[in-house]
N, C-alpha and C positions, 0 to 999 in steps of 0.2 A: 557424615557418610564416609565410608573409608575409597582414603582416596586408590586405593590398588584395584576398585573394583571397576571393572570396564561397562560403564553405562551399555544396556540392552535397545535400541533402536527400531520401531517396525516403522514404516514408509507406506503410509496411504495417502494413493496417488503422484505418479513421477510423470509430472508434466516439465515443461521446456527448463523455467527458471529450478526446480530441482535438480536433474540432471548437471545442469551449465556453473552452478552455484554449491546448492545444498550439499549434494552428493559426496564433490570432493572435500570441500570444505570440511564435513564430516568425519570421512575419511581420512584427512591430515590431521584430526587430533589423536591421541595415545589413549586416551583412556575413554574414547566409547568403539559400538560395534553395530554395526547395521546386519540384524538380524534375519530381517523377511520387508517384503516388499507386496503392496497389493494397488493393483491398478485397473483403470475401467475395463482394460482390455487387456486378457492375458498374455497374447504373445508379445504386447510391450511390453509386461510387467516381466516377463522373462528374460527380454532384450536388454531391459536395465539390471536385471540380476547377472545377465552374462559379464556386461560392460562393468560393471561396478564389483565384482565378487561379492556378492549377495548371498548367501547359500539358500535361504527359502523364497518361494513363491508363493504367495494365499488371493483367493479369489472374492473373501468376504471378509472387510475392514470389520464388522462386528464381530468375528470369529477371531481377527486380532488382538482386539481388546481386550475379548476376554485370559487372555494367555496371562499366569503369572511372571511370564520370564520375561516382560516386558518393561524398560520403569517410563522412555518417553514415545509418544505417539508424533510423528510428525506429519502433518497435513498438507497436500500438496493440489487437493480436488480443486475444481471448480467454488465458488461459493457457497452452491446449493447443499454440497455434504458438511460445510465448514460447523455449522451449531449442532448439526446432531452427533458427526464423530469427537467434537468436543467436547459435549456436556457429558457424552456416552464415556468416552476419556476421563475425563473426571472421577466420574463417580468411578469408577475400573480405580481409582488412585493412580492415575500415570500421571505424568508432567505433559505438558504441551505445546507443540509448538505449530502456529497455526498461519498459513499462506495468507497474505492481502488478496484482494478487499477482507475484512474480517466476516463478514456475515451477508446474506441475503436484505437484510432492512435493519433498520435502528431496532425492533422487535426482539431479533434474534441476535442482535449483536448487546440486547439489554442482558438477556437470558444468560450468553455466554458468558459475561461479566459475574452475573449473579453465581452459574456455578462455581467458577472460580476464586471469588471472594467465598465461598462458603467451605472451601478448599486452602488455605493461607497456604499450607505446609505446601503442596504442588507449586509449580515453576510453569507460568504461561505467558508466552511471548507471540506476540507478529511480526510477521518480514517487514521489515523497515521501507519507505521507498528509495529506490537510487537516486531519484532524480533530487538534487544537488545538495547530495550525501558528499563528496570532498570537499566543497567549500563553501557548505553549510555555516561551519562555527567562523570565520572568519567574516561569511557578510552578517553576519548575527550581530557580532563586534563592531560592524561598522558602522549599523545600523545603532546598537547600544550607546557608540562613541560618539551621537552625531554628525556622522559626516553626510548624509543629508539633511542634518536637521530638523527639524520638527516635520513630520511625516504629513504631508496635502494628501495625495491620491496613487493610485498604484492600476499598471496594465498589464496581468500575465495574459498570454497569447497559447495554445497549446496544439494548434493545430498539424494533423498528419494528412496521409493519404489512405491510412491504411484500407479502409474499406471503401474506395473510391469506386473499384469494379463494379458497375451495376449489375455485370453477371454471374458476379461470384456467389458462390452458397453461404448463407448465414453460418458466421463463425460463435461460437460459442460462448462469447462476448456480446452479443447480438441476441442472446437468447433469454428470454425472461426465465423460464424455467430454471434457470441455468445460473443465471448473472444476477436477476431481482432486479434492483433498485442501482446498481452497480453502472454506470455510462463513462464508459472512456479512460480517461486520466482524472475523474473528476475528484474521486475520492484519494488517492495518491497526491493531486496538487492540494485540495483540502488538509492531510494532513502535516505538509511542506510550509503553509500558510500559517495553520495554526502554532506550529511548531516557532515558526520568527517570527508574524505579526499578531497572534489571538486569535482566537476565535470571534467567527462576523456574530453582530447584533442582530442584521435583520438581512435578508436578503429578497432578491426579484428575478424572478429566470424565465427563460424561455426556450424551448426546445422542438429538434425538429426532426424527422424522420424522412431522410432524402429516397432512399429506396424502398419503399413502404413493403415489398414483397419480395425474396429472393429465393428461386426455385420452390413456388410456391408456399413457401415459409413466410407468413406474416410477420414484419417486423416490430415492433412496439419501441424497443429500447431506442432512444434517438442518437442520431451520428452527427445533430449540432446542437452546441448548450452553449445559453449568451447570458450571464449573470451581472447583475447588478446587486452592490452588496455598502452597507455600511461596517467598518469595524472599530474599536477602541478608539477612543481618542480622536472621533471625528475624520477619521481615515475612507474615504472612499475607495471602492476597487471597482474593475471592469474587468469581468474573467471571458473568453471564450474558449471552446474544444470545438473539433472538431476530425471526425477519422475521414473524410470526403474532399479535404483540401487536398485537390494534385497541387503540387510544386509550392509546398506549404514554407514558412520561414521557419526557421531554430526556434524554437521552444524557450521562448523567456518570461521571466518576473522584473518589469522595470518599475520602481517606486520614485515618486516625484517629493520631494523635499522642499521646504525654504530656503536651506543652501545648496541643496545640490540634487545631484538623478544617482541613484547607483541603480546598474542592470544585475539581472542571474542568468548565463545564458545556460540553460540547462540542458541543451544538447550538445554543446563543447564541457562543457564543467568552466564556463570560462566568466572572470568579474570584470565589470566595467563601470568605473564612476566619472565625474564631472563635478565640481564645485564652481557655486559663483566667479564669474571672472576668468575660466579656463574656455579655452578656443572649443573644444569638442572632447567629448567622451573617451577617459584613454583606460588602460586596460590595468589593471588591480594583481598585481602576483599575490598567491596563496601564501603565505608561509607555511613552509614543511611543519612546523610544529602545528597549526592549526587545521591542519589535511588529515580528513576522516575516509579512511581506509574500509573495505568491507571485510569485518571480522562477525557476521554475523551467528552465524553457528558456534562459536568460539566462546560469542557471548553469554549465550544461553546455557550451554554446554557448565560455564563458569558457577552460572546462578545456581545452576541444579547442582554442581559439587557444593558450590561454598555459601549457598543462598543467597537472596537478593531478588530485586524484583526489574530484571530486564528491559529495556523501552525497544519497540514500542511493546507498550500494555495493553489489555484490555480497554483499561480504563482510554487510554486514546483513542483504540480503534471506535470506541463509541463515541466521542468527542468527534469523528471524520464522518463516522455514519449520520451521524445528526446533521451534517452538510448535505449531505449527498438527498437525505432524506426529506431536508429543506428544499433543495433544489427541485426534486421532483414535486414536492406538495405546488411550490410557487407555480411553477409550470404548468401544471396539472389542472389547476386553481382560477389562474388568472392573477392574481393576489402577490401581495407582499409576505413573508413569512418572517416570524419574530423567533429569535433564537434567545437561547438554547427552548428544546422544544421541550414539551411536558411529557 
C-alpha cells in the first residue's frame, strides 16, 4: 500500500468509549482521515462531527458501506449491529475494526470469523479490554517465572453498583435485544483470564436477575453471575459479577500458589504479591519496560499499512464468546458445561 495515502475512515456508531479513546487516538495519526460518521441518532452523530471535524454525516451504515471511497469501517454500535455491519464490511472489501463484546452469541461471533478468514487480505481487529492492559505483561512474567508457584486456585471478584437503582430505566446493557448473551464484565474478564491462565475446561454458573422489571421493561440479562470453573492444569477458579453491589470492593484477580498469592487489583492497575514466609502481601512495581500503554488505533492502523494480524482477533473474540456462552448454557441448564463448546 503506498504509504502517502491517507487511509479513508467511516464511523458507525460513536458511543462513550469512541468518542473518549477512538476518535482522538485516530485523529493523532498522519496518515488516516475520518471521513463520515453514522449514528443511532442524528443529532449525536452531528455533535460528534462538530466536536471531532468530521465533514460528513450519514444516517444509514449500509449506505456507508457501500461507498468506494472507503478502505476501513469502524464499529462502535451496540452488539446487536456488530455481525451484520461486519460481514456486510467484508464483503464491501473494507478492513475492520470492531467494538467488544464482539458479537451477540458464539453463533454470530462463529459467522464473523468465517467472513473474515475468507477475507485474509482485510485487516480485522477488536477493542482490546482495559482492564489490566498496563500490567498485564509483567504479572504474566510472574506468573511464568513461578513466583506463586505451581498455581492451586484463583478468586476474581468484579463487583460494581452500577445498576443498583431499582428505579432507574434499563440501560442498554440490560437489553437482550440489544446486548444477547453479553452480561456485565463477563466477557472482558473472560478474555483477561484466558489471555494469562487458558481457557476453563468445564464450568458451573449461576445467575440472577435482581430487578426483574424497570419501567416496565422485563429484564432477562442477570445483574449477578457466580461461576465455578476448572482450568489447565488442575487450576480451580471462583469468579463473581455483579452491577447491584452498592459499595462494592476494587475489582481484582487473586490466584493462590504453593509458594505464594499474587493479586491484579484491576481498578488501581495496581500488583500485589506474597511468598512463603513474608508477613503479608506487599505491592509489586511494574517496570516501565513491561507497562502496556493504550496504542490501540495505532495498532490496527499499522496492520492495514504494513499487514499483520492485530490482537485481539477474531479468533479471540470467539475464544471469550465461548465463555460467556458457557456461562449462560450452565445457568440456564442447571448443569455443568464442557468447554470448548461444539
Amino acid at each position: 500500500m503506498n504509504k502517502q495515502k491517507k487511509l479513508r475512515i467511516g464511523i458507525v456508531g460513536a458511543g462513550g468509549i469512541v468518542r473518549q479513546k477512538h476518535l482522538p487516538g485516530l485523529l493523532a495519526l498522519p496518515n488516516v482521515q475520518i471521513v463520515a460518521v453514522c449514528n443511532a441518532r442524528l443529532e449525536t452523530a452531528h455533535r460528534v462531527a462538530k466536536d471531532f471535524h468530521i465533514p460528513e454525516v450519514m444516517d444509514d451504515w449500509a449506505e456507508m458501506l457501500d461507498r468506494p471511497d472507503l478502505d476501513i469501517i469502524w464499529i462502535g454500535t451496540p452488539p446487536v449491529l456488530h455481525a451484520p455491519i461486519t460481514i456486510s464490511a467484508l464483503e464491501a472489501g473494507k478492513h475492520v475494526f470492531c467494538q467488544a463484546r464482539m458479537a451477540m452469541n458464539l453463533s454470530e461471533g462463529r459467522e464473523m470469523l468465517a467472513a473474515a478468514q475468507a477475507r485474509p487480505q482485510l485487516v480485522t481487529m477488536l477493542c482490546p479490554p482495559p482492564h489490566g492492559m498496563k500490567g498485564g505483561k509483567f504479572f504474566q512474567k510472574l506468573l511464568h517465572d513461578g513466583y506463586a508457584g505451581e498455581l492451586w486456585h484463583f478468586r476474581l471478584v468484579a463487583d460494581s453498583g452500577v445498576f443498583s437503582d431499582p428505579l432507574a430505566p434499563a440501560h442498554w446493557r440490560q437489553r437482550t435485544e440489544l446486548s444477547g448473551h453479553n452480561v456485565l464484565t463477563v466477557g472482558i474478564y473472560a478474555e483477561v483470564l484466558q489471555h494469562w491462565l487458558g481457557s476453563p475446561r468445564r464450568l458451573h454458573a449461576q445467575m440472577k436477575v435482581s430487578v426483574p422489571k424497570r419501567e416496565g421493561y422485563v429484564v432477562h440479562i442477570p445483574d449477578v453471575v457466580q461461576v465455578f470453573g476448572q482450568w489447565p492444569n488442575g487450576l480451580a477458579g471462583s469468579l463473581e459479577w455483579s452491577g447491584v453491589a452498592q459499595f462494592a470492593p476494587d475489582e481484582t484477580l487473586t490466584i493462590y500458589g504453593r509458594d505464594g498469592t499474587l493479586v491484579y487489583n484491576f481498578t488501581r492497575d495496581e500488583i500485589f504479591g506474597g511468598r512463603r514466609g513474608d508477613k503479608k502481601l506487599l505491592p509489586l512495581t511494574i517496570p516501565p519496560e513491561l507497562e502496556t500503554a493504550w496504542t490501540v488505533e495505532r495498532d490496527f492502523i499499522d496492520a492495514v499499512v504494513h499487514g499483520g494480524h492485530p490482537e485481539p482477533s477474531f479468533e479471540t473474540g470467539v475464544q471469550y464468546l465461548e465463555f460467556t456462552e458457557a456461562v449462560n448454557l450452565s445457568a440456564r441448564g442447571g448443569h455443568a458445561v464442557e468447554l470448548p463448546l461444539p
